[in-house]
Backbone as ProteinMPNN parsed JSONL, in Angstrom:
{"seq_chain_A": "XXXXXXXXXXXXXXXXXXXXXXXXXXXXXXXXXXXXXXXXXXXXXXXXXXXXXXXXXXXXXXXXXXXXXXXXXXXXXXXX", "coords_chain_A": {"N_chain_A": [[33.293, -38.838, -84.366], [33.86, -41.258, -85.414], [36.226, -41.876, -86.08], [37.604, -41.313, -83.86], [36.629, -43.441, -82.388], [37.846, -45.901, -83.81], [40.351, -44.915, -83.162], [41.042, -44.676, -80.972], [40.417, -47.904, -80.178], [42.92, -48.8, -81.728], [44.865, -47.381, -79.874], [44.01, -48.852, -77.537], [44.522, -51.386, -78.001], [47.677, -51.19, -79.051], [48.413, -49.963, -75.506], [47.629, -52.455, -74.621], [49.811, -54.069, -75.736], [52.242, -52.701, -74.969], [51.547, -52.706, -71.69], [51.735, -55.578, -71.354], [54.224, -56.22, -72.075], [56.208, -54.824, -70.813], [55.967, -55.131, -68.203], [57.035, -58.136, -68.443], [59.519, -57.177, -69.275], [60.271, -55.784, -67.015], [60.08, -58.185, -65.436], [61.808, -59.83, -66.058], [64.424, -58.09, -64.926], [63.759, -58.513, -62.428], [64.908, -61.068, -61.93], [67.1, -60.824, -62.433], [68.118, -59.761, -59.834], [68.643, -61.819, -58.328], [70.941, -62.951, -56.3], [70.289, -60.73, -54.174], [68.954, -59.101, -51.354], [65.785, -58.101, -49.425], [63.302, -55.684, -50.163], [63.256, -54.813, -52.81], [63.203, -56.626, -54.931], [61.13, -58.222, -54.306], [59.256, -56.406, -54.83], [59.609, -55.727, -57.483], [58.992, -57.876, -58.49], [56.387, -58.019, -58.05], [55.16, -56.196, -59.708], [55.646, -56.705, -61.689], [54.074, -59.044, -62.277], [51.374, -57.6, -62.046], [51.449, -55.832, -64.107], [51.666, -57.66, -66.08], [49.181, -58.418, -65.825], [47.354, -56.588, -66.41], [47.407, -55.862, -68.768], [46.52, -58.064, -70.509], [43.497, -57.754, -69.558], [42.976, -55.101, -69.787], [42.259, -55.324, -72.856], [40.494, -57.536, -72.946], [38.399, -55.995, -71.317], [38.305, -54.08, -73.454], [37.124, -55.573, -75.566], [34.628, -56.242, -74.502], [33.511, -54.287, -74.056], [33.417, -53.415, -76.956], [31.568, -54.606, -77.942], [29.186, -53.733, -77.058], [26.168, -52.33, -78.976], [26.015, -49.599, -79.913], [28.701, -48.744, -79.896], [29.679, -50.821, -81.577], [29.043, -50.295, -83.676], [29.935, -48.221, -84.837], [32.569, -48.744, -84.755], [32.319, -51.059, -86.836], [32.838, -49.55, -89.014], [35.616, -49.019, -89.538], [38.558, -48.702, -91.263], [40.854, -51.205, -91.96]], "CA_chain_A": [[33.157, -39.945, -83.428], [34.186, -42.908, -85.914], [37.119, -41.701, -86.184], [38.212, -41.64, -82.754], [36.229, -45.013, -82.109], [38.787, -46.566, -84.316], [41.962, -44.718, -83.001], [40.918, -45.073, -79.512], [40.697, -49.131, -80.509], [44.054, -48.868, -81.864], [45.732, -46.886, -79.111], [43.873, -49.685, -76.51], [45.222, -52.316, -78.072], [49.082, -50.9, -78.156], [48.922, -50.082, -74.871], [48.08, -53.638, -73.772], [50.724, -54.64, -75.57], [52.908, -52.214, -73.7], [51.924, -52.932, -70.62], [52.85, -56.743, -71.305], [56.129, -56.106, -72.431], [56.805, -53.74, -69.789], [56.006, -56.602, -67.027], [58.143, -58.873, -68.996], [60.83, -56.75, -68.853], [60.543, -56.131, -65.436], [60.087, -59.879, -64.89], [63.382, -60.243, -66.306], [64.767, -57.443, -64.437], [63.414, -58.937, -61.231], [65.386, -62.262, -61.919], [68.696, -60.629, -61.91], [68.091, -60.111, -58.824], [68.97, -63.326, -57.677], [71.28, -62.689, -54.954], [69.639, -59.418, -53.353], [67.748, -59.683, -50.111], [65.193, -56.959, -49.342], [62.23, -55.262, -50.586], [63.459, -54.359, -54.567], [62.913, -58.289, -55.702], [59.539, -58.741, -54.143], [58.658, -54.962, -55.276], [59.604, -56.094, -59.055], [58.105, -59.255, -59.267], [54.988, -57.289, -57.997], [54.991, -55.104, -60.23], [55.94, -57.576, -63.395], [52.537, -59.376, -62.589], [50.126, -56.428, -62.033], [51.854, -55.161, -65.636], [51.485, -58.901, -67.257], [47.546, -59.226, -65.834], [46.655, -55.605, -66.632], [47.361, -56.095, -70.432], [44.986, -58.414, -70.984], [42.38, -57.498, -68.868], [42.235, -54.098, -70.843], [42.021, -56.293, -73.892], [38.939, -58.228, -72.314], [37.304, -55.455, -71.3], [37.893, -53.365, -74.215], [36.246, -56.753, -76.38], [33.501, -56.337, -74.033], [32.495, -52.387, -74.906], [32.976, -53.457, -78.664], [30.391, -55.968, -78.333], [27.852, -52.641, -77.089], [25.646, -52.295, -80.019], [26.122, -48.27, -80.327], [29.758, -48.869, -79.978], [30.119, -51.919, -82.415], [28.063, -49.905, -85.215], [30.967, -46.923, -84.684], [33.515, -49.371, -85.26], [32.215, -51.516, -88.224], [32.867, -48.911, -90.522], [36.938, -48.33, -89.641], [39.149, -49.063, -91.987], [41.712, -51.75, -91.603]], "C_chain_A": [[33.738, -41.222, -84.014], [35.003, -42.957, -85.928], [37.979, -41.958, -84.91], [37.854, -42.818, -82.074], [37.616, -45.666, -82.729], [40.477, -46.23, -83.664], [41.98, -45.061, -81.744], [41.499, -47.134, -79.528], [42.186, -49.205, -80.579], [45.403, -48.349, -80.732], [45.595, -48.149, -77.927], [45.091, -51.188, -76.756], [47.053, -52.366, -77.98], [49.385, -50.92, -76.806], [48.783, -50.979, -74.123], [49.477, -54.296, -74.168], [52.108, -54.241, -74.981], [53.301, -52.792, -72.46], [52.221, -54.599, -70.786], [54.159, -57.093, -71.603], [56.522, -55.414, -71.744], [56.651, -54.729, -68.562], [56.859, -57.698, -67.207], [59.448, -58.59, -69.253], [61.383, -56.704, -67.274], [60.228, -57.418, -64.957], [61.652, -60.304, -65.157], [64.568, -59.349, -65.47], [64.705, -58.039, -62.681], [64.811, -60.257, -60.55], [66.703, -61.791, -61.646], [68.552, -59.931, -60.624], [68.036, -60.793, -58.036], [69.54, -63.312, -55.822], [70.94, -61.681, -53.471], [69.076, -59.738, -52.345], [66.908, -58.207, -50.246], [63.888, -56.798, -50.451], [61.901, -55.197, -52.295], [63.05, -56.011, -55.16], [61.899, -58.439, -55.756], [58.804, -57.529, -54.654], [58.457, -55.614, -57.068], [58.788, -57.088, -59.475], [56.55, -58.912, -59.392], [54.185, -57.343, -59.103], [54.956, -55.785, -61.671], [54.561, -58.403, -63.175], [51.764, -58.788, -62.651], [50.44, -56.184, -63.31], [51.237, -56.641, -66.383], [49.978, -58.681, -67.23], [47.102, -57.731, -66.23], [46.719, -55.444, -68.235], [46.331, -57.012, -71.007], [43.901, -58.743, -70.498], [42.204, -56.271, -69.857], [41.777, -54.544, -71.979], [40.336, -56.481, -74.201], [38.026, -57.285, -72.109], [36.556, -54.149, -72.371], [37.009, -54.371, -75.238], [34.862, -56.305, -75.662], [32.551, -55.06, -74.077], [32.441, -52.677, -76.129], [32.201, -54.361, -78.927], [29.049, -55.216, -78.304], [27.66, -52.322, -78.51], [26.157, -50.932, -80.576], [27.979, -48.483, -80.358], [30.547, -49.934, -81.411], [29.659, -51.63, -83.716], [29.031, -48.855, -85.564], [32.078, -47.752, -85.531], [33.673, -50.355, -86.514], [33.07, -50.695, -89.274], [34.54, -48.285, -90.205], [37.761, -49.09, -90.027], [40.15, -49.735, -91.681], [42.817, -52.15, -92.116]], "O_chain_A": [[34.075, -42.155, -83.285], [35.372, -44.125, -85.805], [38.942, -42.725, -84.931], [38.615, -43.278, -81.222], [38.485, -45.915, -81.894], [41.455, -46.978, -83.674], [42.91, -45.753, -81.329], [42.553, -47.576, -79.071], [42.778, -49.637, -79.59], [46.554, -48.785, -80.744], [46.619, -48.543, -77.367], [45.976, -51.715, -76.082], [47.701, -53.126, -77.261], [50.347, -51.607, -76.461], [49.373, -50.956, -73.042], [50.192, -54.896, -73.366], [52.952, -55.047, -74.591], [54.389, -53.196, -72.049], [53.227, -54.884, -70.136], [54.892, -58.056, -71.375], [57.688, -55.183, -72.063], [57.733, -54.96, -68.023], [57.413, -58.216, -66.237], [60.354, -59.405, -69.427], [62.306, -57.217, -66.64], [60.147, -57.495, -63.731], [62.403, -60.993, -64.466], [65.658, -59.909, -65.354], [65.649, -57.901, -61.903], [65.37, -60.372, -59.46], [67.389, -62.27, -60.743], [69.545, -59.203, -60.645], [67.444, -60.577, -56.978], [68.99, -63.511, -54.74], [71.213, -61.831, -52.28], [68.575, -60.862, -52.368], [67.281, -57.32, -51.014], [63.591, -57.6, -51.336], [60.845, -55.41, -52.89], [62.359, -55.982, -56.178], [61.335, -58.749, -56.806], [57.616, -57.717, -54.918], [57.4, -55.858, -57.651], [58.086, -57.181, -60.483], [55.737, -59.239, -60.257], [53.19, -57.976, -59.457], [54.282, -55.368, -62.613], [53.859, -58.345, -64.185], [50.953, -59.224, -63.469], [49.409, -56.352, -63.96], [50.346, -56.55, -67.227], [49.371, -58.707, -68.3], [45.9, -57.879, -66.45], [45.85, -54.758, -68.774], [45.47, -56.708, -71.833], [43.287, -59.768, -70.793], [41.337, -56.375, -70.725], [40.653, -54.108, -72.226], [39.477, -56.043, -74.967], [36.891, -57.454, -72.555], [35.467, -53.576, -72.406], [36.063, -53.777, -75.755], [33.959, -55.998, -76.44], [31.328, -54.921, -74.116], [31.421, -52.278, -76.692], [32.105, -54.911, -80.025], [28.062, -55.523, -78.973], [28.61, -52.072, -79.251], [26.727, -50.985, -81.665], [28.322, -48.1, -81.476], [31.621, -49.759, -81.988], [29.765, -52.374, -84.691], [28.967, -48.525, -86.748], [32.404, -47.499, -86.691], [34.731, -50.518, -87.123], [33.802, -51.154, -90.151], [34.765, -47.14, -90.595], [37.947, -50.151, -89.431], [40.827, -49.052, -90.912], [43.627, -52.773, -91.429]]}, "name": "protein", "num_of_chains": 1, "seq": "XXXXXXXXXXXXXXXXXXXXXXXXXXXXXXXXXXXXXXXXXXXXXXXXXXXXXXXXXXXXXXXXXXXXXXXXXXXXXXXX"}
């Protein structure tokens, strides 16, 4: 269990930073789409904020399980 407490931690935190660099790409991706009309611009930009705000919301709410006592006694003890 401590073991995967800690890797779990470590995998959460990559993939927020994933998904914010993956919204920030497609934010930039969005932009060259300057001249375009249609659906693909407003689809991207979407899609580049749901990606930016879902990175650190997992963040937040993974802070907020490592604050549970049985959870925060797992994770003390993993090596950094």
């Amino acid at each position: 269990m401590l073991r995967s407490a800690c890797s779990t931690l470590r995998i959460v935190v990559l993939l927020s930073v994933l998904l914010f660099l993956s919204g920030a790409s497609t934010l930039l991706l969005a932009a060259s789409f300057d001249g375009v009309s249609g659906s693909l611009p407003a689809f991207a930009t979407t899609l580049s904020l749901l990606l930016m705000l879902l990175g650190p919301c997992l963040l937040v709410v993974t802070a907020g399980l490592a604050l549970l006592p049985g959870i925060s006694r797992h994770l003390d003890a993993c090596q950094h």
